[in-house]
C-alpha positions, -999 to +999 in steps of 0.1 A: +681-259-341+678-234-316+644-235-294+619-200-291+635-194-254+673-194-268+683-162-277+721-153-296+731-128-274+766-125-257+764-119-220+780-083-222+759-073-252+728-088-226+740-064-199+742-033-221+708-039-239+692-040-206+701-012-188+692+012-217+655-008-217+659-003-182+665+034-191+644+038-217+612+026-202+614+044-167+597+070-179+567+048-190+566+026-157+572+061-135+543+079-146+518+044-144+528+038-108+520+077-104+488+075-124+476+048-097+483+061-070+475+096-078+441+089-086+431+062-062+419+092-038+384+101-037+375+136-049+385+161-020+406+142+002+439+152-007+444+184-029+454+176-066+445+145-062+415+122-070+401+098-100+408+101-134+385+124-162+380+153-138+399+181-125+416+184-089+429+217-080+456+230-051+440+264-041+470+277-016+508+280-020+525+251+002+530+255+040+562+255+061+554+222+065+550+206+032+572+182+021+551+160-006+569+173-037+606+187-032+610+223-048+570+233-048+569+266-065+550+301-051+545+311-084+509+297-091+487+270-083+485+239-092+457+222-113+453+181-121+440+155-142+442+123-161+417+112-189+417+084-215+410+088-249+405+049-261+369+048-257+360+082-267+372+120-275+382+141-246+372+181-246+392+199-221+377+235-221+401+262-206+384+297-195+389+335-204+419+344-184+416+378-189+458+382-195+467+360-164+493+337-175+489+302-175+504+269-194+486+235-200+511+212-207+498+178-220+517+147-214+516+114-231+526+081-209+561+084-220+563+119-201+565+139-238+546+170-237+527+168-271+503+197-267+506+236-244+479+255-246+486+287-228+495+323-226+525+317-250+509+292-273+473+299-281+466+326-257+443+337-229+409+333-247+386+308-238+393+278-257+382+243-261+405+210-274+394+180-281+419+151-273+415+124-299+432+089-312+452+093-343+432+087-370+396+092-355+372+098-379+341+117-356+328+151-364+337+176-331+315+209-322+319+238-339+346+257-322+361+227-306+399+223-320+413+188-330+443+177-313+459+136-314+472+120-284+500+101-288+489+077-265+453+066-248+461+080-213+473+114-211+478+138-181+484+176-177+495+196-144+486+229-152+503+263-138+479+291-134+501+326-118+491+333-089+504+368-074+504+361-036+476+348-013+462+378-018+456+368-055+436+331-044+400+341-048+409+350-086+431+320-094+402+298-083+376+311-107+399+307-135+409+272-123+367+266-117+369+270-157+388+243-163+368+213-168+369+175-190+337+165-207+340+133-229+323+142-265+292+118-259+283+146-230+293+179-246+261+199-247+248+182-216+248+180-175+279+158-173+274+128-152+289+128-122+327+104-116+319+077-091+354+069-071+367+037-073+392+025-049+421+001-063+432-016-027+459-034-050+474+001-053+502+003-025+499+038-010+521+043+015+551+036-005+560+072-026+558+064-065+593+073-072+606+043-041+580+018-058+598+024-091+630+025-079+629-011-060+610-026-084+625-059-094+638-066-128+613-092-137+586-073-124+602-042-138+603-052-179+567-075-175+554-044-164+568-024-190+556-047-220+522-046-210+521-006-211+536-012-245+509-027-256+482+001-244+509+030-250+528+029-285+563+036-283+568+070-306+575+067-344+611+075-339+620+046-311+625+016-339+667+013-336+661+011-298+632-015-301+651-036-325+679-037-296+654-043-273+634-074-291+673-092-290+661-097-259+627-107-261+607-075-254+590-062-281+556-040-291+525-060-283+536-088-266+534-100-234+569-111-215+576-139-203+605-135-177+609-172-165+613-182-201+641-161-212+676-169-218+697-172-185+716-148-198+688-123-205+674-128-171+705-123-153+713-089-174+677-081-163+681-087-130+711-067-124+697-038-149+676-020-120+710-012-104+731-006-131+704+018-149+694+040-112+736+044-110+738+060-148+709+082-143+726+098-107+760+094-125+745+114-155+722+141-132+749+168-131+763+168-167+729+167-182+732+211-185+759+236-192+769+253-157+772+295-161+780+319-131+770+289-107+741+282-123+729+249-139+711+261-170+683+232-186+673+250-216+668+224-245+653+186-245+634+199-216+595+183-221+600+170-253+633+143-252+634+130-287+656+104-285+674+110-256+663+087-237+690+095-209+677+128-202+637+117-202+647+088-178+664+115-151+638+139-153+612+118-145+636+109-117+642+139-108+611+165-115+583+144-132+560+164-153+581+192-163+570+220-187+589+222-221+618+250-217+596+280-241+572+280-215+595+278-183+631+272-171+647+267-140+682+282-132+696+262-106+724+273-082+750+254-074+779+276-063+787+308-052+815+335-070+832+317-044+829+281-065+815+267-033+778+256-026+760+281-009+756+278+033+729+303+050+759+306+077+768+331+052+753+363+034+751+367-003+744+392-030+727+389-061+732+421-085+716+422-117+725+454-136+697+468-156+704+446-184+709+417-168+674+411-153+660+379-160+644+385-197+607+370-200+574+374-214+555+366-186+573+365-145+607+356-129+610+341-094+641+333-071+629+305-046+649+298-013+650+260-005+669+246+023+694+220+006+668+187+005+643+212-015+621+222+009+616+255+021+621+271+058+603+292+082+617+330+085+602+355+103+589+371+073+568+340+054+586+351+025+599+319+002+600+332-025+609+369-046+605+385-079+591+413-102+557+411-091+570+420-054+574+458-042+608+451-051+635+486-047+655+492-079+688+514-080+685+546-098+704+530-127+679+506-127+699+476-111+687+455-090+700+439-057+685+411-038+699+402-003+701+365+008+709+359+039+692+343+074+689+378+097+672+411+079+697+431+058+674+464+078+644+480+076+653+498+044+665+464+027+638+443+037+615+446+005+642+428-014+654+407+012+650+366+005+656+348+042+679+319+042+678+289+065+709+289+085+722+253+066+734+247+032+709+260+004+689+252-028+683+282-049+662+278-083+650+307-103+620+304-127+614+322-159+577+324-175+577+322-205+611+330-211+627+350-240+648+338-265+684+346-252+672+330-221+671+300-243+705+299-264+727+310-242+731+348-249+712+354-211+724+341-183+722+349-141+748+369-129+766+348-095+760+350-066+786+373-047+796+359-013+797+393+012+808+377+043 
């Protein structure tokens, strides 16, 4: 009779089951190890950062210098915040915006956005939403709208649009209106969140490179203990019934030292094997059109692609789901090859071809790790909220390049480092064809 630690499992079926757990919970473990260390900073220290069940606001577009998040936008500001839900309901109260666009998307721990308040959704009112368990059975204020969490912990990165610097003092009394208040305080001063420091919590080491070299042992432990505060979704059973083949299931601990040798050995190589099918994957994840990578479905909300959820929390945790925003992202040229700032380039968009969206469109310049460059104009970004020039057939031409295109050019002129680039457009709140396919960018023609 076979003992509790033996386990009928072929050492190939082993291997596969473990890189897609491996897959299939980096998501999870990604956005703990970010959870930590994000909110192991006392209120004020570091901007967008600080403890859980309040909000921590970025009030300026990034420097020249910034290089904490690759691909920062200068679209809008930034506004944080993580709050639990196990104890009591959590009312997150959102101002009048007065039209100004904004999006609240709420994320569950397995990076799902289950909730976006905003502009699109529920509009610019003031509103208030109560984040509850399923199944709670309280009474909420009057005027206070019901929505479930999926899981206890939930996080939200809001985008508030910012129209240049000039446009701060405005963004920050809409992002002062944003505020948490647990249930058992609604109607009351809220008491104040005293800052506890985890020194467990490594710091130096960037979440993504703790995730990354984390240990297979370590790795799946870890991950069973979140499954046990953090419900896998209703539609995860066929991957879970994989998964408990070897040994990991919903609710229980796991026990690494007393698996199978075979388990543990697929589990030890899985870290590996799983990091090189995400990066293997990254590039066919999106249809390419004109040179552009276009992510317009399973963008925020995964279902059961577990594939995609993994990379983008690899790749750009906490992204918004693609109704409220996508990102066009260059890749080549009309030439087929990469763009290089040692070069100038054209983009034309005839009058029908401008980006279609209910809210703004952007073109950011990166250099080609994602950050941006200086130029002699601070300009890292351009759009249709700059003094842009239109051609009297109401085309449009914007000029990339490194030196000025002339005085006479200048307004729609987006400066290029002199390297290889990283172009991404944004779309707020983007219209349908953007969506499906009908809409796409027109390439990027290579002058000289």
């Amino acid at each position: 009779m076979a003992t509790k630690t033996q386990i009928s499992i072929t050492e190939a079926e082993a291997n596969e089951i473990a890189v897609e757990g491996y897959v299939y919970f980096y998501p999870l473990i990604s956005l703990d190890v970010t959870r930590r260390v994000t909110t192991n900073v006392p209120p004020g220290v570091k901007p967008g950062l600080g403890p859980a069940g309040m909000f921590h606001h970025m009030r300026t577009y990034p420097d020249v210098n910034f290089r904490e998040v690759v691909r920062p936008n200068f679209d809008t500001l930034y506004s944080l915040a993580w709050f639990d839900v196990a104890n009591e309901p959590m009312i997150v109260s959102i101002p009048d915006t007065a039209g100004r666009y904004y999006v609240f998307p709420f994320y569950d721990m397995w990076t799902d956005v289950f909730a976006a308040p905003g502009k699109r959704t529920s509009g610019t009112g003031a509103g208030h939403f109560a984040f509850v368990m399923p199944g709670w059975k309280g009474t909420l204020p009057e005027g206070v709208e019901r929505i479930e969490a999926p899981t206890p912990t939930c996080s939200t990165v809001v985008r508030t649009q910012t129209n240049g610097p000039g446009d701060y003092e405005a963004v920050r009394k809409v992002q002062d209106g944003y505020k948490l208040t647990p249930l058992s305080q609604w109607g009351k001063a809220v008491k104040s969140i005293e800052a506890q420091m985890d020194s467990t919590v490594d710091m130096k080491t960037p979440p993504v490179d703790q995730v990354n070299n984390m240990p297979g042992a370590q790795y799946f432990s870890y991950a069973a203990e979140l499954m046990k505060i953090h419900p896998p979704h209703f539609t995860d059973w066929s991957t879970l019934a994989r998964l408990k083949r070897i040994g990991i299931e919903p609710g229980n601990s796991f026990d690494f030292e007393k698996a199978d040798p075979v388990v543990k050995t697929a589990l030890q190589n899985a870290p590996k094997a799983g990091l090189q099918w995400m990066k293997n994957a990254l590039p066919m994840l999106a249809r390419i059109t004109n040179g552009w990578q276009m992510n317009t479905d399973t963008m925020g909300v995964y279902g059961n692609f577990y594939l995609k959820r993994a990379i983008v929390a690899l790749v750009g945790l906490f992204a918004n789901q693609c109704e409220d925003a996508v990102y066009p992202l260059n890749v080549a040229a009309d030439d087929g090859k990469p763009m290089d700032g040692a070069n100038k380039y054209l983009m034309h968009f005839t009058k029908e071809e401008l980006p279609p969206c209910d809210a703004f469109w952007s073109i950011t310049m990166y250099d080609d790790e994602g950050f941006q460059s200086a130029n002699p104009i601070n300009r890292y970004a351009i759009g249709d909220r700059d003094e842009l020039k239109y051609n009297t057939d109401g085309s449009l031409d914007i000029y990339m390049q490194h030196e000025s295109p002339g005085a006479d050019k200048e307004s729609n002129w987006l400066p290029c480092p002199t390297d290889k680039l990283g172009i991404t457009m944004r779309l707020y709140a983007p219209k349908a064809q953007a969506l499906d396919g009908r809409w796409n960018p027109p390439a990027v023609q290579k002058v000289s």
